[in-house]
N, C-alpha and C positions, 0 to 999 in steps of 0.2 A: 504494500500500500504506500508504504514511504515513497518510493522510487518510480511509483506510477504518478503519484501526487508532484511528485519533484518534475515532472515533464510537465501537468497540466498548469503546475504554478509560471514556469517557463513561456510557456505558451501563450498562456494567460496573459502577462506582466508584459512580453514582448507586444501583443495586439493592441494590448491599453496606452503602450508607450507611444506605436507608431501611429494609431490615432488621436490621442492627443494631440503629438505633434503636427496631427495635418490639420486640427481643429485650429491650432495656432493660426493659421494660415488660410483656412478656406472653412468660411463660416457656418456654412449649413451641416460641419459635423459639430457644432455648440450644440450638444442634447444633452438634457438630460440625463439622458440613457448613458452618454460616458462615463458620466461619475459614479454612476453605478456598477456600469463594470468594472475600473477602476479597483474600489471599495471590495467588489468582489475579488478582483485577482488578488490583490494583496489582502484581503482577508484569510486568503489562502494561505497565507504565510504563519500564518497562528498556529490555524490545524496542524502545519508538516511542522510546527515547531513541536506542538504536543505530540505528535507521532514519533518524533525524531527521541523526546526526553524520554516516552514510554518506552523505545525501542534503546535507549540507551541504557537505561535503570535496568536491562537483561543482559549489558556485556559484561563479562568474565573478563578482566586484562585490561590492555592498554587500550585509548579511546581514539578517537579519529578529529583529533582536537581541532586540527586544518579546516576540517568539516564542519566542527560543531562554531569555530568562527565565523565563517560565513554566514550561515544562519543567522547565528546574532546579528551581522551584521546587515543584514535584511532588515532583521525589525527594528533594528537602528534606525535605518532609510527610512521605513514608513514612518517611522517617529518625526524625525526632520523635514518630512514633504508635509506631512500633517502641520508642522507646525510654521514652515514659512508659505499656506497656502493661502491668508489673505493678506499679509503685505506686498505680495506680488502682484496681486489684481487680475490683469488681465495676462498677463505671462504667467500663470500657472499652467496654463497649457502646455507653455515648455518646461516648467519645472518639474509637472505629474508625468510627460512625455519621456524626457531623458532620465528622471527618479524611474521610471517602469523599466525602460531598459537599462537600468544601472540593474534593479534587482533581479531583472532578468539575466546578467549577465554573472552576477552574484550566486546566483540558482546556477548554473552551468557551471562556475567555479565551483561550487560545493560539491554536484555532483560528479565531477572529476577529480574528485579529493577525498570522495567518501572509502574507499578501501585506504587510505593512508593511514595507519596506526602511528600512534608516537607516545 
């Protein structure tokens, strides 16, 4: 479940980002409906946080600390996009745009780091 979630989080974060971005740009994607998706993909990051702690609380030995960085650092990012999303105003667009594909990008680092034990 983790590592199937880990692709739709990916997926997810990459769509929201590069719509965003085009919403920056060409008006008629300002809906609603983004922020929602939005909200959703990175909602997604919570779940595979708690899949990841329960999935950790069962390892025997060394952990996959490389791994479990990244992760945190996900919900770092949606902490920070949350919080600089109304001084920006009208350029949140690009900030929830290139914030989705940072943790999309974040997501692809973890899960290419997840066998790394240390």
């Amino acid at each position: 479940m983790h590592s199937t979630l880990a692709w739709v989080l990916v997926i997810a974060n990459g769509a929201a980002g590069l719509w965003a971005l085009g919403a920056q740009w060409w008006e008629p994607l300002r809906v609603r409906t983004l922020w929602w998706f939005v909200t959703a993909a990175q909602s997604l990051l919570f779940v595979q946080a708690v899949t990841g702690v329960v999935l950790y609380s069962s390892i025997d030995g060394p952990s996959p600390r490389i791994h479990m960085f990244y992760g945190f650092l996900t919900l770092v990012t949606v902490a920070v996009l949350y919080g600089y999303r109304v001084p920006l105003g009208q350029r949140r667009y690009v900030l929830y745009g290139l914030g989705s594909l940072f943790i999309m990008g974040l997501g692809l680092q973890a899960m290419a780091n997840a066998g790394q034990l240390s």
